[in-house]
DSSP file (Angstrom, degrees, kcal/mol; ACC not computed):
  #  RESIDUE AA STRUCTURE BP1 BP2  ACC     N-H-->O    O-->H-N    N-H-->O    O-->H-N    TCO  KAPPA ALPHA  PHI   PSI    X-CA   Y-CA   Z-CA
    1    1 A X              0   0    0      0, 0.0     0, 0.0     0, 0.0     0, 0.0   0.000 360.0 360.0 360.0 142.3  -10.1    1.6  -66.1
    2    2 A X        -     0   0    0      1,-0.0     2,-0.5     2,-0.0     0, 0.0  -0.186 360.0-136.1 -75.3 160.8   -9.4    3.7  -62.6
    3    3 A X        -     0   0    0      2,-0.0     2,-0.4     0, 0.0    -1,-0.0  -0.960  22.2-150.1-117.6 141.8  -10.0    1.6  -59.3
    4    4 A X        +     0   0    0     -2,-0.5     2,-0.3     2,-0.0    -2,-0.0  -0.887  20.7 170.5-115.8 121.1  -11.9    3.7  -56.8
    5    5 A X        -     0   0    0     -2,-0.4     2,-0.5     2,-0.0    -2,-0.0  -0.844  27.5-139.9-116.6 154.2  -11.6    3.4  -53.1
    6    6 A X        +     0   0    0     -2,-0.3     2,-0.5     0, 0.0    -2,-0.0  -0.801  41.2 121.9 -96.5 126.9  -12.4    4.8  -50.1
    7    7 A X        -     0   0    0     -2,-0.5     5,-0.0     3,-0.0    -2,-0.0  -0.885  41.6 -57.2-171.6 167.9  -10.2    5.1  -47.3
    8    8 A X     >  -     0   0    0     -2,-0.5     4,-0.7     3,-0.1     3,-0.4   0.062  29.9-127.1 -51.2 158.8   -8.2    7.2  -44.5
    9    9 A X  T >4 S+     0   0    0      1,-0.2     3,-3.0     2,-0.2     4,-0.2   0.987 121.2  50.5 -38.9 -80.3   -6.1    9.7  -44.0
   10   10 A X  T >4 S+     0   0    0      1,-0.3     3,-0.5     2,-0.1     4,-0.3   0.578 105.8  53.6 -11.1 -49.1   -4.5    6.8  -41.9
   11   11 A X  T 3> S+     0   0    0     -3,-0.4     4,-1.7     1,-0.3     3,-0.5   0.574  88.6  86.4 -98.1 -18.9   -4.4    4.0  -44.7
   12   12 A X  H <X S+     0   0    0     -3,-3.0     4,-1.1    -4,-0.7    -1,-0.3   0.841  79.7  55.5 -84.1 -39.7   -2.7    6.1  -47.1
   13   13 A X  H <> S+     0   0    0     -3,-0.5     4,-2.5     2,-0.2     3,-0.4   0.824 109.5  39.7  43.9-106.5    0.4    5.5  -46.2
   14   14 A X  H  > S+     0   0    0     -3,-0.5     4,-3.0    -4,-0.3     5,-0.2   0.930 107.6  59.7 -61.8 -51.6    0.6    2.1  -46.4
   15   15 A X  H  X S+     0   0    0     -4,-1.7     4,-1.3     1,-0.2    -1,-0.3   0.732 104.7  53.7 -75.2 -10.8   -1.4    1.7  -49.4
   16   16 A X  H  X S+     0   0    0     -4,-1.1     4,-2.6    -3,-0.4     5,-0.4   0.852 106.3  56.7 -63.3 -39.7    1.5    4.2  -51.4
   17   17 A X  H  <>S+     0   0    0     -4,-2.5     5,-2.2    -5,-0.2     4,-0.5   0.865 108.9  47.4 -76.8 -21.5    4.1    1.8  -50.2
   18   18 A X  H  <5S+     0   0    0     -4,-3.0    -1,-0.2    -5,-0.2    14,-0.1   0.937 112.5  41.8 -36.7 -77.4    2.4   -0.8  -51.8
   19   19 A X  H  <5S+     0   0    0     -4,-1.3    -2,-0.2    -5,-0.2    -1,-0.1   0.664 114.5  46.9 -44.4 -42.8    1.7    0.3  -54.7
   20   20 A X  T  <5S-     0   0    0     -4,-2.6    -1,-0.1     3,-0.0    -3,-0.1   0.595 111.4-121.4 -89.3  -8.9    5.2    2.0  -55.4
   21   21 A X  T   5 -     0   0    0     -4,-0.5     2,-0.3    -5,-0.4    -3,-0.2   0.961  36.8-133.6  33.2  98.1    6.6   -1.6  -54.1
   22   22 A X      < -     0   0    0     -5,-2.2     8,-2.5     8,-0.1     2,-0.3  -0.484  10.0-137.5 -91.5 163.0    8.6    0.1  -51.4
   23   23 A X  B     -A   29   0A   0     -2,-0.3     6,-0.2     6,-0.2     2,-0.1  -0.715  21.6-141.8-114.8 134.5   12.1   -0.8  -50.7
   24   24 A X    >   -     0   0    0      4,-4.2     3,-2.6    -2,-0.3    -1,-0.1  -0.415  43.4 -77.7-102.1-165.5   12.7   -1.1  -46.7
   25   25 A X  T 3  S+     0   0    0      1,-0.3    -1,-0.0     2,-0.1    -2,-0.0   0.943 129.1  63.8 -66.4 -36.4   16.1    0.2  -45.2
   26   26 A X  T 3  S-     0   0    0      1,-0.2    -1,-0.3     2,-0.0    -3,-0.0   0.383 115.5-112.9 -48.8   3.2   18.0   -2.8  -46.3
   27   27 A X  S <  S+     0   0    0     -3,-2.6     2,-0.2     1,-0.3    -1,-0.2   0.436  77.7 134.6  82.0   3.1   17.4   -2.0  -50.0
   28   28 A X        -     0   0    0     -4,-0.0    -4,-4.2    -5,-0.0    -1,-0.3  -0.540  67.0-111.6-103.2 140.9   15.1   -5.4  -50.0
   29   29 A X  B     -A   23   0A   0     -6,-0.2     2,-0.3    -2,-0.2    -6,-0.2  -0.637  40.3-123.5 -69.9 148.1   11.1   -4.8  -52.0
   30   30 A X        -     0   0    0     -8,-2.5     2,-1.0   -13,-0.2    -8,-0.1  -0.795  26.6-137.1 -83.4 138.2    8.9   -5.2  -48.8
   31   31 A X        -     0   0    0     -2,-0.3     2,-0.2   -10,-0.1     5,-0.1  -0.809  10.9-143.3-100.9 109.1    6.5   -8.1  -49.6
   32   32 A X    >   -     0   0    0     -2,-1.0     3,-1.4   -14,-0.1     2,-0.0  -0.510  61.4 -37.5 -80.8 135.8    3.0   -7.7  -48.7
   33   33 A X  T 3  S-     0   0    0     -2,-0.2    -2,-0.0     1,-0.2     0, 0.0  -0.189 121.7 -32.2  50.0-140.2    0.8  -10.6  -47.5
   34   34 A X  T 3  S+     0   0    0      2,-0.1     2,-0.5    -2,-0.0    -1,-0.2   0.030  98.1 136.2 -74.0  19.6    2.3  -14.0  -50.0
   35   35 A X    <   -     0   0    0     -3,-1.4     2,-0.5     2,-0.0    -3,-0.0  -0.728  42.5-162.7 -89.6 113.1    3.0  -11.9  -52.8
   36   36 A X        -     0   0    0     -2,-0.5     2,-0.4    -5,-0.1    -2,-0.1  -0.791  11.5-151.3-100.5 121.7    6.4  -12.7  -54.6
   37   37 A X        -     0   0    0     -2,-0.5     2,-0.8    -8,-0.0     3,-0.2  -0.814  16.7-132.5-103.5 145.4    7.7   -9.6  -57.0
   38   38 A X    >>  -     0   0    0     -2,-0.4     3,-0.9     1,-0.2     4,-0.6  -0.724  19.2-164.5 -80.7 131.5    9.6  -10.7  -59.6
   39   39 A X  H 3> S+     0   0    0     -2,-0.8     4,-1.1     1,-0.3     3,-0.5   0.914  90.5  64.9 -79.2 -47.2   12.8   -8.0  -59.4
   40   40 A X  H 34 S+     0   0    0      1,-0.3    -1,-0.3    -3,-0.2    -2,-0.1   0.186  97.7  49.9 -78.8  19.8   13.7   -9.1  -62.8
   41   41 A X  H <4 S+     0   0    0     -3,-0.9    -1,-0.3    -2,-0.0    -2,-0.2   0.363 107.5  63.6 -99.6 -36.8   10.1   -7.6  -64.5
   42   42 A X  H  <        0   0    0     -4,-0.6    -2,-0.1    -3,-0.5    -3,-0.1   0.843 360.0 360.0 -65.0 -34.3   11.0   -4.3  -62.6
   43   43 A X     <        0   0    0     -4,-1.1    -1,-0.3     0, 0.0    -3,-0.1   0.473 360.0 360.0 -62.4 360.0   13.9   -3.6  -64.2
């Protein structure tokens, strides 16, 4: 089932890099809020 949400222009952004579990320059997954991603699922 689709999630629907509202938000900004602004927010969009952020909420891709979330999603896509963006990688910062060091190559490292950013972790948002306490959320641990397992690397080894990803693969």
């Amino acid at each position: 089932m689709a999630h629907l949400m509202k938000s900004t222009r602004g927010a969009t952004g952020g909420l891709t890099r979330h999603y896509e579990r963006f990688k910062n320059e060091k190559d490292e997954y950013i972790k948002f809020g306490n959320q641990e991603i397992n690397i080894k699922k990803l693969i």
